[in-house]
N, CA, C and O atoms as CSV, one atom per row, in Angstrom:
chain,resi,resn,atom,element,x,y,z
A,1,UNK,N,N,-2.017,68.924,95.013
A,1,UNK,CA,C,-3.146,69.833,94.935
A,1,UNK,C,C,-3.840,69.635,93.590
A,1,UNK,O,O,-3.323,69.556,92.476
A,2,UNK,N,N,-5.273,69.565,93.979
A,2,UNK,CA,C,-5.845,69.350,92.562
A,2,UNK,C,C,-6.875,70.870,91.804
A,2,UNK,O,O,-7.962,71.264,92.226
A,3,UNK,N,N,-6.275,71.307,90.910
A,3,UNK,CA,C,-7.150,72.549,90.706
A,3,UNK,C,C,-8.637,72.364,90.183
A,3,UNK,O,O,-8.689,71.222,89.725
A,4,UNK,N,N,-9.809,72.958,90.057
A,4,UNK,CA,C,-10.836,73.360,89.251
A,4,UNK,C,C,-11.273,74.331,89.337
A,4,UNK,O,O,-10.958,75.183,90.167
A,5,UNK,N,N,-12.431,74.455,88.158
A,5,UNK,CA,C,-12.814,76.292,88.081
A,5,UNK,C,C,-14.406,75.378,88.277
A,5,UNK,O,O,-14.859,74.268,87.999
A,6,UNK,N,N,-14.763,76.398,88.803
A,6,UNK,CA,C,-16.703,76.326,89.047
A,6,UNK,C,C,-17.403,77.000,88.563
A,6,UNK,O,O,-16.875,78.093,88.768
A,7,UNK,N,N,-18.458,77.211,87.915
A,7,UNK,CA,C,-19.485,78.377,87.749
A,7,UNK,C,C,-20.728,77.645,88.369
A,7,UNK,O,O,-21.285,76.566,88.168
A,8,UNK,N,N,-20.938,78.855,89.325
A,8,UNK,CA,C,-22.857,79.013,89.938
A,8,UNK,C,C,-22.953,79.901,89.388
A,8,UNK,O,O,-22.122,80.788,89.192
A,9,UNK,N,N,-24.588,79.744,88.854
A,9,UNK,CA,C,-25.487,80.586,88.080
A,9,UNK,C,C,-26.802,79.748,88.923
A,9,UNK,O,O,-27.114,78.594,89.214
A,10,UNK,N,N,-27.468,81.529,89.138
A,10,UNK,CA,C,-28.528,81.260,90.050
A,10,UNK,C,C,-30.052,80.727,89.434
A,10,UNK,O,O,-30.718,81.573,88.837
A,11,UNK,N,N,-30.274,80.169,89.490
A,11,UNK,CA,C,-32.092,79.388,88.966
A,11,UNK,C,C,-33.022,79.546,89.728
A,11,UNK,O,O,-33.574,78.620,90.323
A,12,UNK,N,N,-33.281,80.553,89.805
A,12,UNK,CA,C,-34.571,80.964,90.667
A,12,UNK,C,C,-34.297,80.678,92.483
A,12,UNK,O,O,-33.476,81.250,93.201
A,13,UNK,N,N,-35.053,79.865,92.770
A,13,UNK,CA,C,-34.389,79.721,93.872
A,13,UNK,C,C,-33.250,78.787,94.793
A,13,UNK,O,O,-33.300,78.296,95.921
A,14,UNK,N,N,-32.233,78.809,93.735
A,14,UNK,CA,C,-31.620,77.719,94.035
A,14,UNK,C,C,-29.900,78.310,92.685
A,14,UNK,O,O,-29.648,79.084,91.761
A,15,UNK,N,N,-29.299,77.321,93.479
A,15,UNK,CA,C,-27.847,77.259,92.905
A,15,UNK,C,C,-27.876,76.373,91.576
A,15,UNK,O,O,-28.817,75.579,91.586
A,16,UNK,N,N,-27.136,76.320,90.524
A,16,UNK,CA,C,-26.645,75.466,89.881
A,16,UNK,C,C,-25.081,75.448,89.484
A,16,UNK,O,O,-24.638,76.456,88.933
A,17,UNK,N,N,-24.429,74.623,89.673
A,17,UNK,CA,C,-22.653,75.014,90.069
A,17,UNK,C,C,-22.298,73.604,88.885
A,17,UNK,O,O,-22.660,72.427,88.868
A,18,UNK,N,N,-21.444,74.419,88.007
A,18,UNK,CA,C,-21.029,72.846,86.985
A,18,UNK,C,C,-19.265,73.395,87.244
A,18,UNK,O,O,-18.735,74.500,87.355
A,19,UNK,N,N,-18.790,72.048,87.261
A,19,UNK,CA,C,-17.573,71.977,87.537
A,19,UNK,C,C,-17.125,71.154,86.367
A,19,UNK,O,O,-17.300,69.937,86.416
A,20,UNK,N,N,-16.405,71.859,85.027
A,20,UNK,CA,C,-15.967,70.883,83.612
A,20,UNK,C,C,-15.394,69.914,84.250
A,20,UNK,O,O,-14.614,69.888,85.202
A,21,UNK,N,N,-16.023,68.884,83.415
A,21,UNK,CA,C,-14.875,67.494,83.689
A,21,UNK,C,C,-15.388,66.471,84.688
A,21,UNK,O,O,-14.964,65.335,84.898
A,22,UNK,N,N,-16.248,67.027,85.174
A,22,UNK,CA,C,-16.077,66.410,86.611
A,22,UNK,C,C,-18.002,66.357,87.213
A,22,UNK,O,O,-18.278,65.483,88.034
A,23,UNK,N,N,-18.960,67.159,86.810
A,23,UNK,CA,C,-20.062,66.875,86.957
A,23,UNK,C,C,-20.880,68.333,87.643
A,23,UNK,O,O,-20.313,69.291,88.169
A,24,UNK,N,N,-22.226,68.159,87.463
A,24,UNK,CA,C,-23.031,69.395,88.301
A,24,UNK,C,C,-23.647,69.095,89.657
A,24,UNK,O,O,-23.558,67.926,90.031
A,25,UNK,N,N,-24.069,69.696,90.204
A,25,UNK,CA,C,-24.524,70.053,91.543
A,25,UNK,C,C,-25.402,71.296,91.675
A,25,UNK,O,O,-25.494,72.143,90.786
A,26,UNK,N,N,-26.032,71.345,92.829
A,26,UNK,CA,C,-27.036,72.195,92.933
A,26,UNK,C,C,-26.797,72.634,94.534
A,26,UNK,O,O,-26.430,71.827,95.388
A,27,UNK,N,N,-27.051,73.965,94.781
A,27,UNK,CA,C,-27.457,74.430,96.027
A,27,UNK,C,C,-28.374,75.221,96.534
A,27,UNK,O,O,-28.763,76.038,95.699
A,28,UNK,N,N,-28.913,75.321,97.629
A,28,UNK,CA,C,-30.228,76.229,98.241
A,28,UNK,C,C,-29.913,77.571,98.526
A,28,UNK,O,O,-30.863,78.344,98.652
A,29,UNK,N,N,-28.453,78.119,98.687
A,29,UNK,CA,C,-28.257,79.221,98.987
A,29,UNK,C,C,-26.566,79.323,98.630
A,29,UNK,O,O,-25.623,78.539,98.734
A,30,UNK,N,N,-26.707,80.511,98.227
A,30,UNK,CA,C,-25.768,81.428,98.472
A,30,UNK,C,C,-24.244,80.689,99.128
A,30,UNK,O,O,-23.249,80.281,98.530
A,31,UNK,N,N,-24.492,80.722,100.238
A,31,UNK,CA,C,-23.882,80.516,100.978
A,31,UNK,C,C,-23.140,78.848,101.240
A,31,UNK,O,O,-22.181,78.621,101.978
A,32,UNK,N,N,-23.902,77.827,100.406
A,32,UNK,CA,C,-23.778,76.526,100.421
A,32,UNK,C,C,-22.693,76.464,99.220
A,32,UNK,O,O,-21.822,75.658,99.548
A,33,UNK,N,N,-22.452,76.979,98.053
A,33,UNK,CA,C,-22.181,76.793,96.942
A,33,UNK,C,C,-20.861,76.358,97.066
A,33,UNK,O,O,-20.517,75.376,96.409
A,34,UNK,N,N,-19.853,77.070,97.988
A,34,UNK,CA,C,-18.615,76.225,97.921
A,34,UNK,C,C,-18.583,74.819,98.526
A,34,UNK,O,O,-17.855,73.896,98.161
A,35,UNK,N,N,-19.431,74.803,99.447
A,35,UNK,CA,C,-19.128,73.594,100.113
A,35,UNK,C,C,-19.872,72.097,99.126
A,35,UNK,O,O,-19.389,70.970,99.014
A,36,UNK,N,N,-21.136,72.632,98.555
A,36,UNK,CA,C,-22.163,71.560,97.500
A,36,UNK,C,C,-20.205,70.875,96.807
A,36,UNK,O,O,-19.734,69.739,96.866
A,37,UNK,N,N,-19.489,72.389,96.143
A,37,UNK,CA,C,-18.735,72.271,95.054
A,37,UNK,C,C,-17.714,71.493,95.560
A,37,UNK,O,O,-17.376,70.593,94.791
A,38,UNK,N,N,-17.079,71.552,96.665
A,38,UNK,CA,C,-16.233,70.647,97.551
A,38,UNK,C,C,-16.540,69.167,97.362
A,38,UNK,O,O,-15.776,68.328,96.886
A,39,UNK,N,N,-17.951,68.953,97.871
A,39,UNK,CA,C,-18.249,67.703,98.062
A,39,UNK,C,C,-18.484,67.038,96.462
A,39,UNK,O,O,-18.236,65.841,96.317
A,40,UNK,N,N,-18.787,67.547,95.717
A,40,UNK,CA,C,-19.031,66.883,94.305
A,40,UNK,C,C,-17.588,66.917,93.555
A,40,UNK,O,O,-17.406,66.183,92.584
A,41,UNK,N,N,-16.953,67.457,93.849
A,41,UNK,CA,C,-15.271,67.244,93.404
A,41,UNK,C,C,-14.855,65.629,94.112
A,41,UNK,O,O,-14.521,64.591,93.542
A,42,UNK,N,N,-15.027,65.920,95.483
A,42,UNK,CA,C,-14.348,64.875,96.354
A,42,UNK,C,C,-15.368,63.471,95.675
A,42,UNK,O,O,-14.984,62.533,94.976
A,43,UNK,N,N,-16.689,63.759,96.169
A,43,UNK,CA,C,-16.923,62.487,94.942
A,43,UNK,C,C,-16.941,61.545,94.078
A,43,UNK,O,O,-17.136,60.331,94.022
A,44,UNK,N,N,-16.549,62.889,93.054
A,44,UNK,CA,C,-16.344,62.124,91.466
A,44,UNK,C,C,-15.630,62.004,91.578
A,44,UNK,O,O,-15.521,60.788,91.419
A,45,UNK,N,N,-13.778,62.768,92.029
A,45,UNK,CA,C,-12.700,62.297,91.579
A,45,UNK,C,C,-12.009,61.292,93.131
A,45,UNK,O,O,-11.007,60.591,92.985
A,46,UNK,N,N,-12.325,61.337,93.733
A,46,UNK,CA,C,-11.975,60.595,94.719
A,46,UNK,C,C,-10.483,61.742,95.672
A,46,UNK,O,O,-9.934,61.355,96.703
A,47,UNK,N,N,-10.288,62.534,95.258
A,47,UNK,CA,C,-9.393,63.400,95.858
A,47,UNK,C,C,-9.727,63.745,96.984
A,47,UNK,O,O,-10.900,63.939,97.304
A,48,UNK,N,N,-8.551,63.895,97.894
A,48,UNK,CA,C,-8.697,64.118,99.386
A,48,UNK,C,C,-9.328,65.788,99.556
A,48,UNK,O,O,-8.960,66.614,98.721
A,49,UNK,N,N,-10.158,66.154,100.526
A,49,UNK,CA,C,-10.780,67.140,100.651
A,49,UNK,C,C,-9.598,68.403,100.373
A,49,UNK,O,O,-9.552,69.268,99.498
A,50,UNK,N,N,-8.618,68.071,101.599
A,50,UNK,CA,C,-7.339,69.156,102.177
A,50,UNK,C,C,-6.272,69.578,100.264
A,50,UNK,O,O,-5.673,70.626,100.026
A,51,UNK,N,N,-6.389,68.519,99.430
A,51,UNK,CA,C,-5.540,68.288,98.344
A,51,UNK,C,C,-6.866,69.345,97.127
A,51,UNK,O,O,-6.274,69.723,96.117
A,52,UNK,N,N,-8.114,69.702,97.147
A,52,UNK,CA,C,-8.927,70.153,95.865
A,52,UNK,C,C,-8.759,71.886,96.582
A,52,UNK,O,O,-8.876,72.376,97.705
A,53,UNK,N,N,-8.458,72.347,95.330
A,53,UNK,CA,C,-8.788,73.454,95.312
A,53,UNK,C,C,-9.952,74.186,94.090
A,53,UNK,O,O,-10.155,73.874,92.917
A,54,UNK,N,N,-10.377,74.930,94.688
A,54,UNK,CA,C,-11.617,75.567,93.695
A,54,UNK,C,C,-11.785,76.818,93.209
A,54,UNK,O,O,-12.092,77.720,93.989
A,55,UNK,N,N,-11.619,77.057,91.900
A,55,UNK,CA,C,-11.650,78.876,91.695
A,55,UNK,C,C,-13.020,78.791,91.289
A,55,UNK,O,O,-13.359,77.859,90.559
A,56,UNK,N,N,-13.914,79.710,91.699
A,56,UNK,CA,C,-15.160,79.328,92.168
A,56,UNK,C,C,-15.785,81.219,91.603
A,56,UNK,O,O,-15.453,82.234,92.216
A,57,UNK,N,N,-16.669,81.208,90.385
A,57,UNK,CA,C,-16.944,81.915,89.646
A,57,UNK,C,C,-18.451,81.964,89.813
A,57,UNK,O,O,-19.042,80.925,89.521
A,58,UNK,N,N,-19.213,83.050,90.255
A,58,UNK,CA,C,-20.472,83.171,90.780
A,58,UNK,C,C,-21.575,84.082,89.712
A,58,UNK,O,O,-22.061,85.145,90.101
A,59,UNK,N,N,-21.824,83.616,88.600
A,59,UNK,CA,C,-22.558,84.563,87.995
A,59,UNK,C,C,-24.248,84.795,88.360
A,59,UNK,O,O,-24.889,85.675,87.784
């Protein structure tokens, strides 16, 4: 299992989600932000989807 912490902070109309270490991402809603944060983990670090976990901090 691979841990990270996330922060989204909202920009008008849109997400911005930085994950230390590892890179930023952006989303359109609300509702996208874990999954944007999923896919930009799996990405950069090459870790299997089922193996990342995300503590996922929404300011």
């Amino acid at each position: 299992m691979a841990d990270f912490t996330a922060t989204a902070l909202s920009e008008g109309d849109h997400w911005v989600i930085d994950v230390p270490g590892v890179g930023t991402t952006e989303a359109g809603s609300v509702e996208d932000i874990e999954e944007m944060t999923l896919e930009l983990v799996v990405a950069m670090t090459h870790a299997a989807r089922e193996d990342v976990h995300i503590d996922l901090r929404i300011v």
